[in-house]
N, CA, C and O atoms as CSV, one atom per row, in Angstrom:
chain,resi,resn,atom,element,x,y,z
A,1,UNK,N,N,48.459,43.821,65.632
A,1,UNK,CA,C,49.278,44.920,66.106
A,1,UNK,C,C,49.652,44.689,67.576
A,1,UNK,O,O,48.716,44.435,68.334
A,2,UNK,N,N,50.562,44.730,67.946
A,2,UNK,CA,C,51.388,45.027,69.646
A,2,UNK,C,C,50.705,45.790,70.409
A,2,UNK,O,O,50.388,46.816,69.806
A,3,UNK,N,N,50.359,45.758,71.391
A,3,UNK,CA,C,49.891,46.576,72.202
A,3,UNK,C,C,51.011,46.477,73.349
A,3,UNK,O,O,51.253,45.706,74.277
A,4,UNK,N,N,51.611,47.729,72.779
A,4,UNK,CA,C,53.058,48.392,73.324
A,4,UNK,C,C,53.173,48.698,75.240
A,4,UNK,O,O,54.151,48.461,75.949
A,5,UNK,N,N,51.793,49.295,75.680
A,5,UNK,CA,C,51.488,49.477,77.267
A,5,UNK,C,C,51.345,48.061,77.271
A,5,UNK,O,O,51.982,47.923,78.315
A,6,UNK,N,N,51.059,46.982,76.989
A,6,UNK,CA,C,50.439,45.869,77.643
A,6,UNK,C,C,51.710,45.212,77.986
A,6,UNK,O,O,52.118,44.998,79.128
A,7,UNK,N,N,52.516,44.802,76.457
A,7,UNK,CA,C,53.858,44.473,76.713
A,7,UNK,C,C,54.624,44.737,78.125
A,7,UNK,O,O,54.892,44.015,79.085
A,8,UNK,N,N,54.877,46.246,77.775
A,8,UNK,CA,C,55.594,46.890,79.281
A,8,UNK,C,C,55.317,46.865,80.748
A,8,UNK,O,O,56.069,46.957,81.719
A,9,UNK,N,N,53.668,46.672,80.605
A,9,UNK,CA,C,53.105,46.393,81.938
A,9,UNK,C,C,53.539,45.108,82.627
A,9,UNK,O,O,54.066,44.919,83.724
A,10,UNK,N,N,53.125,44.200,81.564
A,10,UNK,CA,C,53.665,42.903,81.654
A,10,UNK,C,C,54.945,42.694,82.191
A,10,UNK,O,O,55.150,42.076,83.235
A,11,UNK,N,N,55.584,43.074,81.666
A,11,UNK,CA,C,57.040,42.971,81.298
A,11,UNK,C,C,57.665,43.595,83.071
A,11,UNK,O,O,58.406,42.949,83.811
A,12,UNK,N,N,57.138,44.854,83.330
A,12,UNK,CA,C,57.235,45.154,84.640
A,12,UNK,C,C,56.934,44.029,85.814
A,12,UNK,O,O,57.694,43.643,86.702
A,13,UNK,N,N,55.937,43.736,85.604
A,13,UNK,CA,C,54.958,42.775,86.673
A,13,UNK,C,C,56.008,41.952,86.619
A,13,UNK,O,O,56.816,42.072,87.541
A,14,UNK,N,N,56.200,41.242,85.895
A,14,UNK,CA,C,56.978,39.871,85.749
A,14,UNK,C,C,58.553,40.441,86.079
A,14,UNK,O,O,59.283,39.593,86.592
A,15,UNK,N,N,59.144,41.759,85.845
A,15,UNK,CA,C,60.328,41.669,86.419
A,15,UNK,C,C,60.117,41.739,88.585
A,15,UNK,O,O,60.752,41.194,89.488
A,16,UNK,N,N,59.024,42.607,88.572
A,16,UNK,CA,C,58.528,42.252,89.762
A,16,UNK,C,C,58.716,41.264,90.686
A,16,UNK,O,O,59.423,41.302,91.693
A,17,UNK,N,N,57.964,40.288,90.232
A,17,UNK,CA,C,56.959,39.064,90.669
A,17,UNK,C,C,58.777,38.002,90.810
A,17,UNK,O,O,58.942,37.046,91.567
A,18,UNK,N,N,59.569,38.429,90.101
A,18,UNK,CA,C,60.800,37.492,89.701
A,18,UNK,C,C,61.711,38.131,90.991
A,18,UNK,O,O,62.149,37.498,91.952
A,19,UNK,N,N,61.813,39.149,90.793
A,19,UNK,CA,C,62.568,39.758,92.047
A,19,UNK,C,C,62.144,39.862,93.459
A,19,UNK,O,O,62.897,40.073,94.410
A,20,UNK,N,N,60.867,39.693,93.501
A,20,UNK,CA,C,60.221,39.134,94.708
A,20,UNK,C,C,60.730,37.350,95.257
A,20,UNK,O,O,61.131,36.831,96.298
A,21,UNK,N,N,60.561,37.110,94.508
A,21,UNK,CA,C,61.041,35.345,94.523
A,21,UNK,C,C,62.633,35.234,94.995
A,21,UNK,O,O,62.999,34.453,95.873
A,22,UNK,N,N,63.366,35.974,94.408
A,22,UNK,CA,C,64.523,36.505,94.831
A,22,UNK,C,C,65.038,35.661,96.375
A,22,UNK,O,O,65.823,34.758,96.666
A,23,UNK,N,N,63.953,36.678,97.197
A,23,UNK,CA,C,63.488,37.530,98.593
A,23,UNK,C,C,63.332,35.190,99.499
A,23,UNK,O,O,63.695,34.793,100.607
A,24,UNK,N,N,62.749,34.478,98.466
A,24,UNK,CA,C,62.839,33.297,99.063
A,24,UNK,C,C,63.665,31.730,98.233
A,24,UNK,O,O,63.594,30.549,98.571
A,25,UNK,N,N,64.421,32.403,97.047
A,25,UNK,CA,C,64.940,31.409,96.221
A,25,UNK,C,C,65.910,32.308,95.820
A,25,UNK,O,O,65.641,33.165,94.979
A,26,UNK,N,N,66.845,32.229,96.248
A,26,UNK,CA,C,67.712,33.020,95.590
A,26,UNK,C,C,68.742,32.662,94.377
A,26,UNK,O,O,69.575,33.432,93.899
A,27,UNK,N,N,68.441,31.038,93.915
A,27,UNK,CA,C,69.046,31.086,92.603
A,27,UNK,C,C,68.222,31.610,91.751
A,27,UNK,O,O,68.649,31.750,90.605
A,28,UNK,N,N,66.975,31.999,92.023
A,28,UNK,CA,C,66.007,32.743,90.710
A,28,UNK,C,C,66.873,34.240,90.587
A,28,UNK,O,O,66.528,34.891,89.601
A,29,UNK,N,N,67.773,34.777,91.303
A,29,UNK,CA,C,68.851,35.974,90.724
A,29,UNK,C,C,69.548,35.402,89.556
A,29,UNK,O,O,70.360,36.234,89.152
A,30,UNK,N,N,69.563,34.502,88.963
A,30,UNK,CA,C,69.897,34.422,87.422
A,30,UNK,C,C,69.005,34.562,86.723
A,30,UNK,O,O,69.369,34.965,85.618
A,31,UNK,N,N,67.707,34.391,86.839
A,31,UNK,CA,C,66.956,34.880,85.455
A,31,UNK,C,C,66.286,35.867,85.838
A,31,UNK,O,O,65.447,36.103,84.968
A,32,UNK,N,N,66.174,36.863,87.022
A,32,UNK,CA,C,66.143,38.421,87.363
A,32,UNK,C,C,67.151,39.111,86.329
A,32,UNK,O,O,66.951,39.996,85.497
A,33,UNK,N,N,68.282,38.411,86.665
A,33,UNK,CA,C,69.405,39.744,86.139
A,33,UNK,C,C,69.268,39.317,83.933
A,33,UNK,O,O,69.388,40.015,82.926
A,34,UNK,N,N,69.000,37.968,84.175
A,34,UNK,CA,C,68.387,37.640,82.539
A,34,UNK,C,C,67.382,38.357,82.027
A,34,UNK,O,O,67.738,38.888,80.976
A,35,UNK,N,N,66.251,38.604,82.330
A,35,UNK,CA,C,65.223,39.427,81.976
A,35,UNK,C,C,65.439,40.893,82.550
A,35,UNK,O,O,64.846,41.771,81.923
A,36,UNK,N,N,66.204,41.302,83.656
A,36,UNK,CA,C,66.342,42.374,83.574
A,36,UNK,C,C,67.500,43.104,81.725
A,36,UNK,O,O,67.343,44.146,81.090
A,37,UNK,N,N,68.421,42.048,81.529
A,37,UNK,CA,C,69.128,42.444,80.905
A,37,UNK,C,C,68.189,43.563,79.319
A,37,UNK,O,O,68.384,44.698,78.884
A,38,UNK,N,N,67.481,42.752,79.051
A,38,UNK,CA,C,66.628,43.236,77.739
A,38,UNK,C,C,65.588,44.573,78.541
A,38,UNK,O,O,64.634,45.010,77.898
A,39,UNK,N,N,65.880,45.109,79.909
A,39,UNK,CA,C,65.019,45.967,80.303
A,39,UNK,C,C,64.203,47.286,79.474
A,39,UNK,O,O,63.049,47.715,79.431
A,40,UNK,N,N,65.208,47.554,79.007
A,40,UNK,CA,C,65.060,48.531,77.797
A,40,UNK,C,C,64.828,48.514,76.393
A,40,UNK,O,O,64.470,49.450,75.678
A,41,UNK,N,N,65.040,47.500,76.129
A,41,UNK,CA,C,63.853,47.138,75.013
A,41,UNK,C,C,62.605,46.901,75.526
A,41,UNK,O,O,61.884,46.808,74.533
A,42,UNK,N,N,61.871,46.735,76.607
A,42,UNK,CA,C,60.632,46.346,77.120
A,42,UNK,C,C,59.658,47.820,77.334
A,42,UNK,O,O,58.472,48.071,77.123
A,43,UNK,N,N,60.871,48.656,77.885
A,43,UNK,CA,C,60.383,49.945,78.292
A,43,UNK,C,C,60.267,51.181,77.423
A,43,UNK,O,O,59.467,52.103,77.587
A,44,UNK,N,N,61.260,51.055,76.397
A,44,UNK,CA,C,61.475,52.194,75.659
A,44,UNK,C,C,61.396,51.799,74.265
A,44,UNK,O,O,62.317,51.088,73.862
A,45,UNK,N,N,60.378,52.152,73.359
A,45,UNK,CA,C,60.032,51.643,72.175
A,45,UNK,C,C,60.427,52.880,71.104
A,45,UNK,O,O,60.064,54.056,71.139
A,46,UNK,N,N,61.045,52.394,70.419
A,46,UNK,CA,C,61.644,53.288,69.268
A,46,UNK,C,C,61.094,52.818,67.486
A,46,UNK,O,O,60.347,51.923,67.090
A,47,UNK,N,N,61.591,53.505,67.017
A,47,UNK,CA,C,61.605,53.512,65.510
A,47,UNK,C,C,62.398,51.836,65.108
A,47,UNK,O,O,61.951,51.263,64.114
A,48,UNK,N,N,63.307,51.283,65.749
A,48,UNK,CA,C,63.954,50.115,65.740
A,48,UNK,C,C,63.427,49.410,66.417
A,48,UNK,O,O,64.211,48.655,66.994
A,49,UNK,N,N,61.891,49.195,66.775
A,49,UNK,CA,C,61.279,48.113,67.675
A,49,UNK,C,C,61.195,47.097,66.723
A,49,UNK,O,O,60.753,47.225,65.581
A,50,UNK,N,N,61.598,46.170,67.190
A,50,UNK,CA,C,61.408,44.761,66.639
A,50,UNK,C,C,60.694,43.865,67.285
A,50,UNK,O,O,61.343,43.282,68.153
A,51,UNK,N,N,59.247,43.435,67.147
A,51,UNK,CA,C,58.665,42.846,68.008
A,51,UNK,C,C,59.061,41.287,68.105
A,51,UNK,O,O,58.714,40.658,69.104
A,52,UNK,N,N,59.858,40.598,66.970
A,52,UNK,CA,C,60.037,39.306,66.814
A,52,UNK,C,C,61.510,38.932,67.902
A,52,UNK,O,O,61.851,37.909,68.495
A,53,UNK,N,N,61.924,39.883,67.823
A,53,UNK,CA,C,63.755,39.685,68.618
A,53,UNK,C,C,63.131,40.033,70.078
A,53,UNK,O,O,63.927,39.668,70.944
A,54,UNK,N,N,61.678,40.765,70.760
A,54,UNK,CA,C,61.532,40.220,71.672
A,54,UNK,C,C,60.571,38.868,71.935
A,54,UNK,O,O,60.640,38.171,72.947
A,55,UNK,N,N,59.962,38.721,71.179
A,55,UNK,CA,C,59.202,37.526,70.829
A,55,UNK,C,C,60.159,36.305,71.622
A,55,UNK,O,O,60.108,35.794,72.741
A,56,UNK,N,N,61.110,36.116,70.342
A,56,UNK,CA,C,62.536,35.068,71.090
A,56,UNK,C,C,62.815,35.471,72.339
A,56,UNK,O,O,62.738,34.689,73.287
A,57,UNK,N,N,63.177,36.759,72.475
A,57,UNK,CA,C,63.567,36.691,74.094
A,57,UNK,C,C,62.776,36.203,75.054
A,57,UNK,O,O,63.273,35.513,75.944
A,58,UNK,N,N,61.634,36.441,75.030
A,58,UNK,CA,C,60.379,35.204,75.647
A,58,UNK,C,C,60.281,34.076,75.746
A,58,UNK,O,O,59.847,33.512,76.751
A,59,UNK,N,N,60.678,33.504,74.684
A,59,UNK,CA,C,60.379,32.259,74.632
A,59,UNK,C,C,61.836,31.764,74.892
A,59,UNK,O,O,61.943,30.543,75.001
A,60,UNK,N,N,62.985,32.509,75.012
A,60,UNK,CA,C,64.071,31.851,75.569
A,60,UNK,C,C,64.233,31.896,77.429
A,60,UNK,O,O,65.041,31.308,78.147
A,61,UNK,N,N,63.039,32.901,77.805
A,61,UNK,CA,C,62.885,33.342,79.071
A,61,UNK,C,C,62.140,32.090,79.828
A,61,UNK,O,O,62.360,31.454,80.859
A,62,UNK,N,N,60.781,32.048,78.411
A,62,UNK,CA,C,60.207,30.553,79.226
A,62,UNK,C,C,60.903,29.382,79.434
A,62,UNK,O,O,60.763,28.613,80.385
A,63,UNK,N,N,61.480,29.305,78.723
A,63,UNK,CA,C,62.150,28.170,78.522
A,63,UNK,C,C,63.525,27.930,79.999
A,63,UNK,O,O,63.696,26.875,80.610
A,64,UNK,N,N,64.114,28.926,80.173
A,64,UNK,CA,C,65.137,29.016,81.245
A,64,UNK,C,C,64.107,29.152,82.459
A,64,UNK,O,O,64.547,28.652,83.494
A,65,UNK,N,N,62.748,29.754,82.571
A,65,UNK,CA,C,62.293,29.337,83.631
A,65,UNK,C,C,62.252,28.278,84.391
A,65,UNK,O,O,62.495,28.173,85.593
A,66,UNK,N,N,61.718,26.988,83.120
A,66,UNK,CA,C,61.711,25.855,83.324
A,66,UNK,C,C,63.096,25.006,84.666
A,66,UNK,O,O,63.184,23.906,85.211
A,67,UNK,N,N,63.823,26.133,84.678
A,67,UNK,CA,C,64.626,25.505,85.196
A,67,UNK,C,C,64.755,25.733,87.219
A,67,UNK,O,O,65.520,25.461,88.144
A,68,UNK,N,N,63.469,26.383,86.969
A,68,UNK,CA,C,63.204,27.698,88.953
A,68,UNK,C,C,62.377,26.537,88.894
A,68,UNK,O,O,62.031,25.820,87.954
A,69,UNK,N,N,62.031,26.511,90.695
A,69,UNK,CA,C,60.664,26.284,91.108
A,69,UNK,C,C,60.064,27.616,91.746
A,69,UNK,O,O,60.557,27.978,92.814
A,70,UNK,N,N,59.074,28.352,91.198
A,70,UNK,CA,C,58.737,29.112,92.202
A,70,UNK,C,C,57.902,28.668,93.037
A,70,UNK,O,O,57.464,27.517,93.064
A,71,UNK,N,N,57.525,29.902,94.058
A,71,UNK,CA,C,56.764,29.879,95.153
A,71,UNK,C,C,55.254,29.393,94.562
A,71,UNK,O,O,55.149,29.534,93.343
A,72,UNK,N,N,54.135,28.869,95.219
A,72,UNK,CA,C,52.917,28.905,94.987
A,72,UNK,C,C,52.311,29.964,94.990
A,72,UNK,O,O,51.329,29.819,94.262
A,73,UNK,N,N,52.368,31.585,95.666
A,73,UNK,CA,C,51.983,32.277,95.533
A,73,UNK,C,C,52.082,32.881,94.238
A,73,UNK,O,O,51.060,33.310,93.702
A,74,UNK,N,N,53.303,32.972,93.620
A,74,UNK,CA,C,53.673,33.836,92.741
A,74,UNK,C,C,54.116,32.806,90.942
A,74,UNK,O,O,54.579,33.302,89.915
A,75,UNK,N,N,53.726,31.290,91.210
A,75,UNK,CA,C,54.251,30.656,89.935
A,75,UNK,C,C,52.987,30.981,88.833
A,75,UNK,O,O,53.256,31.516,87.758
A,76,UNK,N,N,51.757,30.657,89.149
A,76,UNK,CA,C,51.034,30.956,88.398
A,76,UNK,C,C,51.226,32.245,87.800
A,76,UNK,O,O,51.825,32.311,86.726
A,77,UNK,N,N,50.798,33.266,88.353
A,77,UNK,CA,C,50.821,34.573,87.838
A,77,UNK,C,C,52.153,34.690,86.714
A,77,UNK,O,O,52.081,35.248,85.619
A,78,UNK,N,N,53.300,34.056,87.252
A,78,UNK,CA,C,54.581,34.169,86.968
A,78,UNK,C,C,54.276,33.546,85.428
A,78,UNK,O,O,54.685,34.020,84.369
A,79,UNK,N,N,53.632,32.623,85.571
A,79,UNK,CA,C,53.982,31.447,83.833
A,79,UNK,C,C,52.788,32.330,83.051
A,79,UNK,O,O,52.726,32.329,81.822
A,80,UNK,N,N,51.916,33.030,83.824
A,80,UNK,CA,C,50.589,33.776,82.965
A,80,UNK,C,C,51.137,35.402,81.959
A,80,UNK,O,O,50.940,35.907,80.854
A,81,UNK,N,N,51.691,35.608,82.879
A,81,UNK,CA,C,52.599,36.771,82.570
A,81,UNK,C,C,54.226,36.497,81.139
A,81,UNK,O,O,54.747,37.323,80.390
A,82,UNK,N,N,54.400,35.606,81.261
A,82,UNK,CA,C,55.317,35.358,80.313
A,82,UNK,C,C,54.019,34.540,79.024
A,82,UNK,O,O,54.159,34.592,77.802
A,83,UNK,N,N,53.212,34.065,79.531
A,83,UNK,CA,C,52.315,33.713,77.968
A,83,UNK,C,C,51.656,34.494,77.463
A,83,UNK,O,O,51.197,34.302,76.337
A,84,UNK,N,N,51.434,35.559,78.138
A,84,UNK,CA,C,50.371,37.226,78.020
A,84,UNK,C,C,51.484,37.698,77.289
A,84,UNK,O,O,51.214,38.481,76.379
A,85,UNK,N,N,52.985,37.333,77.517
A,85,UNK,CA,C,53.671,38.293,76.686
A,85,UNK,C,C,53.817,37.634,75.410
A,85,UNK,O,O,53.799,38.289,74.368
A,86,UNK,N,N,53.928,36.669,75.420
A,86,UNK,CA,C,54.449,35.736,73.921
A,86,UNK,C,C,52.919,35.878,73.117
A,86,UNK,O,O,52.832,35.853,71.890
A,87,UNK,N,N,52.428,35.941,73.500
A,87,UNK,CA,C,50.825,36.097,72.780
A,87,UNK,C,C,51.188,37.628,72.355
A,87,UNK,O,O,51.604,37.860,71.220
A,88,UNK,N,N,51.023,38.587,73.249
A,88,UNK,CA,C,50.921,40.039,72.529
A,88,UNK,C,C,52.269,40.365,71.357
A,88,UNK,O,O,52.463,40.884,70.258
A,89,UNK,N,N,52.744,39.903,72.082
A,89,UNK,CA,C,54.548,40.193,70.566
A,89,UNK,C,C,54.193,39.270,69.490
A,89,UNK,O,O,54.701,39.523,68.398
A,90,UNK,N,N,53.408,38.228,69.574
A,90,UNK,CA,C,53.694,37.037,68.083
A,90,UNK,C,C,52.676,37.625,67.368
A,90,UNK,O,O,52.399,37.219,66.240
């Protein structure tokens, strides 16, 4: 089963932690405004939750990460937070 707060927490942190990075890389504003886009599916869970269509969105998130370097402060947390999520949705 999903654990629906964990998701969202997550899901917060990591839009966070991405928009912070922002602040010293500013081509990471393409996959801010990418993961912001699905914001509301992260936050607001309905009768039409589909945990697999965000599942993919994860793993299309990790995957476009691949393409940032983040900061040392914030990469770890950053790659922990997107596998905390692909784990709780699969």
């Amino acid at each position: 089963m999903v654990d629906l707060k964990k998701v969202q927490e997550d899901y917060l942190l990591l839009l966070q932690l991405v928009q912070s990075e922002m602040a010293m890389n500013t081509s990471v504003e393409s996959l801010f405004n990418y993961l912001k886009s699905k914001e509301g599916h992260f936050t607001h869970f309905d009768q039409n939750f589909n945990s697999k269509d965000l599942l993919e969105f994860i793993r299309s998130v990790n995957r476009y990460a691949d393409e940032f370097l983040f900061s040392d402060q914030n990469n770890t947390q950053i790659r922990k937070l997107m596998n905390s999520l692909y784990e709780n949705l699969g």
